[in-house]
C-alpha positions, 0 to 999 in steps of 0.5 A: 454630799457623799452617800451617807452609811446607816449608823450601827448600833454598837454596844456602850462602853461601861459609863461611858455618857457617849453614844458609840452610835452617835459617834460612829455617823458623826465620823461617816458624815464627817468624811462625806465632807471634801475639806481639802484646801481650796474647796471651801468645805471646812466651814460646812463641816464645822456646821455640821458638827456644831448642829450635833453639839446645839442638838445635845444640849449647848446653847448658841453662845457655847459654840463660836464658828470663826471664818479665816479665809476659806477655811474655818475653826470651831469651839464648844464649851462646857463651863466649869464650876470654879474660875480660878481653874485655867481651862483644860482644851481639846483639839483636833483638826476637820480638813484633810490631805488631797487625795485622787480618787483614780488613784483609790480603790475606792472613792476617798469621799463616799465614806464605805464600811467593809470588813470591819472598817470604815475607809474613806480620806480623813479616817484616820487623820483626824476624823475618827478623833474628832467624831469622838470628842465631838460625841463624848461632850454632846453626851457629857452635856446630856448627862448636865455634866458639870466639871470644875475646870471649864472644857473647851473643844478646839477644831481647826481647819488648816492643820494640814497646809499653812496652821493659820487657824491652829496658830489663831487658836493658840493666840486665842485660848493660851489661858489654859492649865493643858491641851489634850490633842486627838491628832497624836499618840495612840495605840498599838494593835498586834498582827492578831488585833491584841493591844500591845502598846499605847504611845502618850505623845508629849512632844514633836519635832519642829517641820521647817522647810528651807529653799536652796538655789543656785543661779550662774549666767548660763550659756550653750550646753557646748560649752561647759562651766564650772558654775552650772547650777544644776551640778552644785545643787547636785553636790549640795543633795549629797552633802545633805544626803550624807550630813548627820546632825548631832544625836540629842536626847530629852526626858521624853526621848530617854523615857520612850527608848528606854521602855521600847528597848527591850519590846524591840531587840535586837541590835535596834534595842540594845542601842535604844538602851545605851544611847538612852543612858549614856547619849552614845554617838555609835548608837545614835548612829546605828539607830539613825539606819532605821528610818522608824527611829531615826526622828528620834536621836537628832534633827533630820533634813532631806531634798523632797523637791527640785527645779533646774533648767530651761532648755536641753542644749543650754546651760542652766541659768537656776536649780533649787531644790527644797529640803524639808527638816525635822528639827529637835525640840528645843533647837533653833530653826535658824540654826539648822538653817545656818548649818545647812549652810555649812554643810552645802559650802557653797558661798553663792548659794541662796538658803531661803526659809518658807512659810513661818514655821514656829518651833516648841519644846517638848512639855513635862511628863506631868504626872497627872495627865500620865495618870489619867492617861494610864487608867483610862488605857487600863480600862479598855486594855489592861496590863500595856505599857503607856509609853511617852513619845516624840512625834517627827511630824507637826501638829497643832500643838506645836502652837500651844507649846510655844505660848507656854501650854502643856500638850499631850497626844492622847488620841484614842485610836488603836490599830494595826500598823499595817493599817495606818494609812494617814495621808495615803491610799485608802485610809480606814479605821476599825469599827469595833473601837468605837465604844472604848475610844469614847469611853478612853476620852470620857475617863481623861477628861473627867480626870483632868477637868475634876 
């Protein structure tokens, strides 16, 4: 294991039961761990984090290590007092995107602070919100809090690759009134550090991804056919290139450019606004040039990989290309899959759908996780707006959603958005958060476990 930082002690958050200390080594410890897919490390680190919980006070047969493969998934519970109330999950995921150390100005696996943040792979996503779950319930259970709906933490260990563990999870623990994700939402810090916006993430797009080949019988480059693979996937790019799904809107998506509208401006604002209230297909349009809002009008599908040929003087004999899609919540994957094929119109080629991809709506904009949402963001920033959200990327909640279970994301991480590097080169998180995020956590859940 990596170097291990000395913890600050940091100053506590008002009523917070947490230790920002305590949370602070737990997140510095968490990244020394390599829980990259293959390297066996995931179960290590669930260890870690249940020894934390053991030594704040739970007992043996409240935290549950369940082995899949090389990887693994942890959950800790805090009974309730009263059985007739559905629990109330949180999750959050321990492994992590594979990152190069040559390619890092520092290495992304001995955990560093410097000027105010602490870099390291995982920071970000999703170890900053894991370290605050897992220290707020080990200092909820010293304090021998009580809630009246049963609290159960949910680590998986695979979010990042094939969501084996969060789909086993979901299977597992579907009995429940709603799932609060750390791995979603957040707020937003201005250039100067000044909170400017926090994002309730109630819904996110489906990921699927779709293989496309070509095959012909190949021959000598000399002697040119119109069949050759390579020029059809060719075409094929293009026309998905220059494809534009229909524009779909859903109470989230209206809500959240409806309340961004004017924040942003501009010509970008003025279309959020009317697309928002007239589902206009000029500003679905305009608002698709911008690739920040783009995810949010319609299903997007892109070439992100391709392979073609075998020798430079011989036609090729196969080309394939992988296009990964983004689809709207609500939509079928077999039916982007079946357009896809529309749009290529090329009757020899093979579309092959990869992995098991799983698709969900979007959950209710429930008023009580709204208010519990506002007040504790209120708490640490008061006076911004708390704006729902539809996230373009996938998280274990999409599993929850399909089986029925209302999901939210409520991380509370806010940074600058120059300092989001989840997934990319030197990812860090801002120290000096620590005490509210442990604070935010404790208000929510005290509001929705009662």
């Amino acid at each position: 294991m990596a170097l291990i930082l000395p913890a600050l002690i940091l100053p506590r958050a008002a009523q917070a039961a947490g230790d920002p200390a305590l949370a602070k080594d737990v997140l510095v410890r968490s990244i020394a761990f390599r829980t990259v897919e293959g390297q066996g490390q995931v179960p290590r680190l669930a260890a870690y984090y249940a020894s934390v919980l053991r030594q704040a006070g739970f007992a043996a047969a409240e935290v549950e290590i369940m082995p899949m493969g090389e990887t693994a998934s942890l959950a800790a519970t805090i009974r309730g007092s009263d059985p007739r109330l559905k629990p109330l999950l949180l999750i959050g995921h321990m492994d992590v995107v594979a990152a190069n150390p040559a390619d890092w100005t520092r290495d992304p696996f001995v955990p560093v602070e410097e000027g105010g943040y602490i870099f390291g792979r995982g920071a970000e996503d999703n170890k900053y919100d894991v370290a605050m779950m897992v220290a707020m319930l080990a200092g909820l259970r010293k304090e021998g809090w009580r809630p009246r709906r049963t609290v159960t933490l949910l680590l998986s260990g695979d979010e990042e690759t094939h969501m084996r563990t969060g789909r086993a999870l979901a299977e597992k623990y579907r009995d429940a009134e709603l799932l609060l994700n750390g791995d979603g939402g957040g707020g937003l810090l201005d250039e100067g550090g000044r909170a400017v916006l926090y994002q309730l993430q109630a819904g996110e797009k489906t990921y699927a991804d779709f293989e496309i080949a070509f095959t012909d019988a190949g021959g000598h480059s000399s002697a040119p056919t119109p069949g050759n693979p390579i020029h059809r996937m060719a075409r094929a790019i293009g026309r998905i290139a220059a494809y534009r799904f229909a524009p779909m809107r859903n109470e989230l998506t209206r809500a959240s450019l409806l309340l961004s509208a004017d924040r942003i401006g501009g010509a970008a604002g003025a279309a959020m606004r009317r697309y928002a209230e007239t589902g206009d297909r000029k500003s679905a349009d305009l608002l698709s040039d911008y690739p920040e809002f783009a995810g949010q009008v319609r299903t997007t599908c892109v070439a992100t990989m391709a392979q073609a040929g075998h020798a430079l003087n011989a036609l090729p004999q196969s080309a394939k290309v992988d296009v990964n899609c983004r689809i709207f919540p609500g939509v079928a994957i077999d039916a982007v899959k079946a357009e896809l094929a529309q749009v290529i119109d090329d009757p020899g080629a093979k579309i092959a759908t990869l992995d098991d991809p799983q698709a969900s709506s979007a959950s209710p904009l429930r008023k009580d996780v709204v208010d519990a949402v506002r007040a504790a963001v209120a708490a640490r920033h008061p006076d911004i707006p708390v704006i729902p959200s539809m996230s373009a990327g996938a998280t274990d909640s999409l599993h929850f959603r399909a089986l029925g279970v209302p999901s939210y994301g409520v991380s509370s991480l806010f940074q600058r958005g120059e300092d989001g590097f989840a997934h990319g080169l030197d990812e860090r998180v801002p120290v000096a958060g620590i005490p509210a995020a442990l604070d935010q956590w404790e208000r929510v859940v005290k509001a929705l476990a009662g």
